[in-house]
C-alpha positions in Angstrom: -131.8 69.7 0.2 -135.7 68.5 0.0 -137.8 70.7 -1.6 -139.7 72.2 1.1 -136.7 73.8 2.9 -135.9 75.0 -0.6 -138.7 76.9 -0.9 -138.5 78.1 2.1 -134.8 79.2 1.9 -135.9 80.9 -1.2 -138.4 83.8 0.5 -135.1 85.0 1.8 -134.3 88.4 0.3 -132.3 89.9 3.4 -129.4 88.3 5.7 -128.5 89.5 9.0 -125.5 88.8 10.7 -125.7 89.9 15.0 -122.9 90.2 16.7 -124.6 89.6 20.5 -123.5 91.0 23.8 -124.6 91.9 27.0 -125.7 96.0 26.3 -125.4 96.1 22.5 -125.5 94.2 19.2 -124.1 94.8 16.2 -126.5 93.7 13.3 -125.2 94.1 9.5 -127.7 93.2 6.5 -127.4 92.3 3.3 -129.1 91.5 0.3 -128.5 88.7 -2.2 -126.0 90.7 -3.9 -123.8 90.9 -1.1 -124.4 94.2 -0.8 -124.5 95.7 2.7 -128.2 97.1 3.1 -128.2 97.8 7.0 -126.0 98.5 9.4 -126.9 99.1 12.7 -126.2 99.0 16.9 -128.9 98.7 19.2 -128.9 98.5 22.7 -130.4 95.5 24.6 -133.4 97.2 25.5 -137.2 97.1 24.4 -136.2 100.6 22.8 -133.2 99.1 21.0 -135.3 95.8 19.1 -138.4 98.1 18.5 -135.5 100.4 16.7 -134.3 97.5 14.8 -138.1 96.1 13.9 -138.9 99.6 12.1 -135.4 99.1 10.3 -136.3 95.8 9.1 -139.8 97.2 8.5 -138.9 100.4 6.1 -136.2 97.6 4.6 -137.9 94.4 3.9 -141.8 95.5 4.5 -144.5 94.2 7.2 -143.4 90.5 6.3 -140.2 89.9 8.1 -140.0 86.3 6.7 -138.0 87.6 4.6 -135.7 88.2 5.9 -133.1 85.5 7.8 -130.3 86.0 10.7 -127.4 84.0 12.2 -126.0 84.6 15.4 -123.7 82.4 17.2 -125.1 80.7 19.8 -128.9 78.6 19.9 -130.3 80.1 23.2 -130.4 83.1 25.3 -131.9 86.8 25.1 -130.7 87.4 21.8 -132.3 84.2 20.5 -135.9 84.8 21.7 -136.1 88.4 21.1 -134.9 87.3 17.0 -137.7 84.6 17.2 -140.2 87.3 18.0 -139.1 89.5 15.6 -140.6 86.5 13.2 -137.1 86.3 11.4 -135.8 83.0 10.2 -133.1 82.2 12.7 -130.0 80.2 12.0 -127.5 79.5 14.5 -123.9 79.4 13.9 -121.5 77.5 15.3 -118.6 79.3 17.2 -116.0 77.6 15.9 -117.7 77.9 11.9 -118.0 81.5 12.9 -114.1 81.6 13.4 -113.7 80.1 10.0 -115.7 82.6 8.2 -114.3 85.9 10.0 -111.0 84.4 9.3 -112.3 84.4 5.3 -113.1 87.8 5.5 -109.7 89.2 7.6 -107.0 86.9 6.8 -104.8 89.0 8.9 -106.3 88.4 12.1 -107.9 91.3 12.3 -111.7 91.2 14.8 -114.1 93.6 15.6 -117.9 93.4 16.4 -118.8 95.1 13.0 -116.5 92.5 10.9 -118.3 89.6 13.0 -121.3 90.8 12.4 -120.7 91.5 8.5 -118.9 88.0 8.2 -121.6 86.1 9.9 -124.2 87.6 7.4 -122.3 87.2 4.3 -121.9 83.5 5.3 -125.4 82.9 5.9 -126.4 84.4 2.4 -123.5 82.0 0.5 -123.8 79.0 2.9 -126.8 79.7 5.2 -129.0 77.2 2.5 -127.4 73.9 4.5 -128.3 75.1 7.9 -131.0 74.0 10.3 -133.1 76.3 10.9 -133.7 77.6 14.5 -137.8 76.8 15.5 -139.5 78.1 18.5 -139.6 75.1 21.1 -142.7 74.1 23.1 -142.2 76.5 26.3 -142.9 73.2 28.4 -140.2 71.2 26.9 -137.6 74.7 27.2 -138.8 74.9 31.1 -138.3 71.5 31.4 -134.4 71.5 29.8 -133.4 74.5 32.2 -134.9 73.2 35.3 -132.7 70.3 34.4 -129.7 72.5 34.1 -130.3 74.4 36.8 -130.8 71.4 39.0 -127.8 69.5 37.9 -125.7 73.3 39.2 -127.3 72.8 42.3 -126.3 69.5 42.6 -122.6 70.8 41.8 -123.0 73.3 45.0 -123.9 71.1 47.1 -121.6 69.1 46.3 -118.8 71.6 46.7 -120.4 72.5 49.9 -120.0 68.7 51.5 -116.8 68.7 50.2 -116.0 72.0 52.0 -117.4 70.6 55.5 -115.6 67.2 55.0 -112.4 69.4 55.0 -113.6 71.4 57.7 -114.5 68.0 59.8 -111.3 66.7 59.1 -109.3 69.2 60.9 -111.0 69.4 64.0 -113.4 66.2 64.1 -112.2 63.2 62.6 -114.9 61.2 64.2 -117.7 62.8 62.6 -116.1 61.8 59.6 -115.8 58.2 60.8 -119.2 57.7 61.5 -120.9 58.9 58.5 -120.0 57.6 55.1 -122.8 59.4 52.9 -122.8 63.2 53.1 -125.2 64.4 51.1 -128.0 63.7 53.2 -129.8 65.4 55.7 -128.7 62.9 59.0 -125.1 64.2 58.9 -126.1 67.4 58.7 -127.6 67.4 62.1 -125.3 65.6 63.7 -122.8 68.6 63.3 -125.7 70.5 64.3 -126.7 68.9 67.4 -123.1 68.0 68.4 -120.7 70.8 66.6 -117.4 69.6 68.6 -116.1 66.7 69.7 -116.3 68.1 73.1 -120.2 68.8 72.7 -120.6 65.2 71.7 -118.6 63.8 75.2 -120.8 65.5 77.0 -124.1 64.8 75.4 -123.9 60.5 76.4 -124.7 57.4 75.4 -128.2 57.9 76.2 -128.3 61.4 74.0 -126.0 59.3 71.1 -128.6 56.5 70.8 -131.9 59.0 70.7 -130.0 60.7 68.0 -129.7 57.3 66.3 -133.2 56.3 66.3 -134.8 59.3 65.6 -132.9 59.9 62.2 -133.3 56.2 61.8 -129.4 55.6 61.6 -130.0 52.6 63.4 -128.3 49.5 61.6 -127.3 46.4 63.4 -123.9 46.5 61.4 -123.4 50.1 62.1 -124.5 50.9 65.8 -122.2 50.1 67.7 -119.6 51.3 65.8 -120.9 54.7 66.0 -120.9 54.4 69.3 -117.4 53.6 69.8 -116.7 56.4 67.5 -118.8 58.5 69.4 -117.4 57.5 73.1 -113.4 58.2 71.7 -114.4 61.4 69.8 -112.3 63.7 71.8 -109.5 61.5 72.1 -107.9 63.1 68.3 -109.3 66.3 67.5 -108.2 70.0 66.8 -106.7 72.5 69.5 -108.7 74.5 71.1 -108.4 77.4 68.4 -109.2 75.7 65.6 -112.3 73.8 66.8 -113.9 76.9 67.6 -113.1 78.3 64.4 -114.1 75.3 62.2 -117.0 74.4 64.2 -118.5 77.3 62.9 -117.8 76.8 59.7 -119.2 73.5 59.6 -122.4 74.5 61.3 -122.7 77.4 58.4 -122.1 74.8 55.9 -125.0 72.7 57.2 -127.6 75.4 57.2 -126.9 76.2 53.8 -127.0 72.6 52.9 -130.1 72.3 54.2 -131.3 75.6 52.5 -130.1 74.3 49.2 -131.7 70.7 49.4 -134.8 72.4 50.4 -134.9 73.7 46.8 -133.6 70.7 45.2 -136.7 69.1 46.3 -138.8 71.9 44.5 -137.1 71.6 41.7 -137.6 68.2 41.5 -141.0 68.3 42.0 -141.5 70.5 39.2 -139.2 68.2 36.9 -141.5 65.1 37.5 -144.8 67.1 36.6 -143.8 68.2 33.7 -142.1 65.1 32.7 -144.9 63.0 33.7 -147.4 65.7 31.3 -145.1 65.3 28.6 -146.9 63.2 25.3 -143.4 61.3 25.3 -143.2 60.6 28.9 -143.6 56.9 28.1 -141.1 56.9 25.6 -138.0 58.2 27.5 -139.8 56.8 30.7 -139.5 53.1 29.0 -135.7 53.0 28.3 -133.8 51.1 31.1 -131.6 52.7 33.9 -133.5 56.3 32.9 -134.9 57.0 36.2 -136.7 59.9 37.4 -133.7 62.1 36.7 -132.4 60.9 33.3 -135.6 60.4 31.6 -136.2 64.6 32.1 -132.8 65.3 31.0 -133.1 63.2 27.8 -136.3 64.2 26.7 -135.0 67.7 27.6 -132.1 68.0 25.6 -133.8 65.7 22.5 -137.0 68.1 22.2 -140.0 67.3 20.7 -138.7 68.5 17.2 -138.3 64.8 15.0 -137.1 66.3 12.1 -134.2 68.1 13.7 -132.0 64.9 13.6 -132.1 63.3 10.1 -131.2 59.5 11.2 -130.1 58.2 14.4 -126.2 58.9 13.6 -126.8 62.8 13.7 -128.1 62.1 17.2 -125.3 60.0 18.2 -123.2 63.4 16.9 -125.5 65.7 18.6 -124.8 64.0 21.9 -121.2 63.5 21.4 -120.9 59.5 21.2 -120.0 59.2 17.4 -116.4 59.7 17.4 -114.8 62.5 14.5 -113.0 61.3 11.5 -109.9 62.5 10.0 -108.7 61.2 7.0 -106.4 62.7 4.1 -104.7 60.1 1.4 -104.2 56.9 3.2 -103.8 58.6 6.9 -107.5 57.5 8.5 -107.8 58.3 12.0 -110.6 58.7 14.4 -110.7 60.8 17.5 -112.9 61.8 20.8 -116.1 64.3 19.7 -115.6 67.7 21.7 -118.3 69.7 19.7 -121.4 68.9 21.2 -124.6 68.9 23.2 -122.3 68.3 26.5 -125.3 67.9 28.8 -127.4 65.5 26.7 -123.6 63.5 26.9 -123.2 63.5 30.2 -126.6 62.1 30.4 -126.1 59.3 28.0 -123.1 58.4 29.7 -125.3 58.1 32.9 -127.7 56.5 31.1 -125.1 53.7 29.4 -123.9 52.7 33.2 -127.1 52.2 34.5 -128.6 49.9 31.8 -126.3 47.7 32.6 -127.9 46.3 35.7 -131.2 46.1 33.6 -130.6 44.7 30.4 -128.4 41.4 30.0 -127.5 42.3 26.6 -125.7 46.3 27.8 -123.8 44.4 30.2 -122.7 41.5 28.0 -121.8 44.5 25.3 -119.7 46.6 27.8 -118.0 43.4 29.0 -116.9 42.6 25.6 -115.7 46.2 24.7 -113.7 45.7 28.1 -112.2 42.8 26.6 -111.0 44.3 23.6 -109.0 46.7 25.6 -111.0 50.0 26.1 -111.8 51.8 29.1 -114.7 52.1 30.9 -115.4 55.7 29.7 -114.7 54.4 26.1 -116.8 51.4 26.7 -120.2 53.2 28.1 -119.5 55.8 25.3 -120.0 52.6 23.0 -122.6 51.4 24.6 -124.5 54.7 24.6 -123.9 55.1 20.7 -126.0 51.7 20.6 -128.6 52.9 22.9 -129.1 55.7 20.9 -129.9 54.1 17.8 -132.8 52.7 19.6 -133.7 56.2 21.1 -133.9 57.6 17.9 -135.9 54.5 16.9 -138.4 54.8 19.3 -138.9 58.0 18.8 -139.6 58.6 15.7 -141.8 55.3 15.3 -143.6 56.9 18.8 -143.4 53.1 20.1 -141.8 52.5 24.0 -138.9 50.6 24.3 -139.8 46.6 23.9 -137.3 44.4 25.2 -138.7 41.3 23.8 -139.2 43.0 20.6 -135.4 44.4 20.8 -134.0 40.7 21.2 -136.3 39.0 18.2 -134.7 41.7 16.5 -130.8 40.8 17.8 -131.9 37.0 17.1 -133.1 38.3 13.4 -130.3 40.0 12.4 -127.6 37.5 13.9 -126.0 40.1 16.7 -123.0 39.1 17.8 -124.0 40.2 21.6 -126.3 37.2 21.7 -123.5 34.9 20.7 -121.4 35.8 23.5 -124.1 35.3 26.1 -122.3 32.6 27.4 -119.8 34.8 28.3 -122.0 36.7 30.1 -120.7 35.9 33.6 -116.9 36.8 32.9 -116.1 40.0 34.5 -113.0 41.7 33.6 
């Protein structure tokens, strides 16, 4: 432990354990004897934390630095309302907290006050190790759960396509047929301006070809097949019955499609102006295959905290690509990381397949990890653990990424990806 977060471990006098929920917490405190000091339920109101602030204040005085608290979990209601109460915060990790409740009832036993009483006891014995919890810039926390958020509404609208796909293909197979891409708006209104096979029939070629060219679906290599499609539409479609049930359907679908991309373009929107006002913008904006969507979400998830990850391996753990090792005597095994930041790996995974088409090197790497057997998950999971050495590199030096300056620095140190550049143009 360096001797600043000593020190500052050392003010502690008090430990709080919270057992969160929705209405109520349980809070236990106690001193560095172990012994319990406070123990208290509040409600989640502005009535139940001013109660607990005079607690803390007749316990510990006007100072509540003194005083330190673990909950288990990082974010949420509980979180900030701890932050403004000035307390040192230390997360705990569910699983940890499992461990230590366990230490306290061997039998099994669980109820809110035990978890509450075992998370503050653990925090005074073992609470010297942790990472302390520190307010974010509220820029960087908008920015992380517009991300989120978006990435849910990308899910919904993906689970509404997939709902009018199904609904298409039981009473209007050609619609299906003539559009491959469904997540943009020109299908859309095709089910809107021709909702049954029978509706299309009697629209015409003339009404077909308007359609085309004013939602610029015209492609040499496309046209006339859609019109072929369009002229046998009727020829395989649902009964009666079920075409006038499902066209309905699908044209709900498409209004709320529409609704929902509407705000996806808000969203976005908001996403690129605070990424574009971030100081690291040109950072996470230099690495290759980022985009306008991964960029936000990396810089998101990675903060603007650079002491939080000690070296670029306990990012690489944070985000899931560093596998976890097992080993006891001479058994030595290595298996897939599940305790993680799950949204910072889905974007490195992103991230990993996309490099590939800019950066010779990536794809020469992935090829060769192909080669020695693994899959494609396994081999973009090694390829982002290599990109995010550099991440963490370029972060902390505040430098954007240099490809000249990354392959002097391959040619330097001998890297076997630039011996197998040869090899470059094998495929597996």
């Amino acid at each position: 432990m360096d001797e600043k977060k000593e020190n500052s471990w050392e003010q502690h006098r008090f430990y709080m354990g919270l057992d969160w929920a929705k209405e109520y917490h349980e809070i236990v405190v106690v001193d560095r004897n172990g012994r319990i000091v406070l123990d208290i339920r509040i409600k989640h109101t502005a009535e139940g934390w001013h109660r607990l602030r005079e607690k803390l204040v007749d316990l510990a005085g006007p100072d509540l630095s003194v005083a330190a608290a673990t909950i288990e979990t990082n974010r949420g209601p509980a979180v900030e309302r701890l932050l403004e109460l000035e307390c040192a915060v230390y997360p705990l990790n569910p699983k940890a907290a499992q461990r230590y409740r366990d230490r306290k009832a061997p039998s099994g036993g669980k109820t809110d006050h035990l978890d509450a009483l075992s998370f503050a006891d653990a925090l005074r014995t073992d609470g010297h190790s942790w990472r302390q919890l520190k307010p974010e810039d509220p820029k960087i926390q908008e920015l992380r759960l517009l991300c989120r958020d978006e990435i849910n509404l990308i899910e919904q609208r993906t689970a509404l396509v997939n709902q009018l796909q199904e609904a298409l293909h039981e009473y209007y197979p050609a619609a299906s047929e003539a559009f491959d891409d469904w997540t943009v708006p020109a299908p859309w209104a095709f089910v809107e301006r021709f909702p049954t096979p029978q509706a299309l029939k009697k629209a015409g070629k003339r009404c077909w070809e308007k359609f085309l060219h004013t939602h610029r679906l015209y492609r040499p290599e496309t046209y006339q097949k859609r019109l072929d499609v369009f002229a046998r539409a009727t020829e395989f479609c649902g009964s009666p019955a079920v075409t006038n049930a499902k066209s309905m359907l699908a044209v709900s679908l498409t209004k709320q499609l529409r609704l929902l991309q509407q705000q996806l373009k808000v969203y976005r929107n908001r996403i690129e102006k605070l990424f574009q006002e971030n100081p690291d913008h040109d950072l996470f904006g230099s690495l290759p295959g980022v985009g306008d969507k991964l960029g936000p979400r990396l810089l998101s998830e990675c903060g603007d905290d650079r002491d939080r990850f000690d070296d670029h391996q306990a990012l690489q753990c944070y985000a899931g690509t560093a596998p976890v090792s097992f080993q006891s005597g001479q058994i030595h095994k290595v298996k897939f990381r599940r305790a993680c930041n799950k949204n910072l790996r889905t974007a490195v995974h992103l991230w990993a397949n996309l490099s590939r088409k800019k950066c010779s090197w990536a794809q020469i790497y992935y090829q060769q990890k192909r080669l020695e057997g693994k899959s494609h998950a396994c081999a973009l999971r090694c390829l982002g653990q290599r990109w995010l050495k550099i991440l963490w590199k370029i972060w902390q030096t505040k430098k954007p990424y240099d490809e000249q300056m990354h392959m002097r620095n391959q040619i330097k140190h001998g890297s076997w990806v630039l011996a197998l550049t040869p090899a470059a143009d094998t495929v597996r």
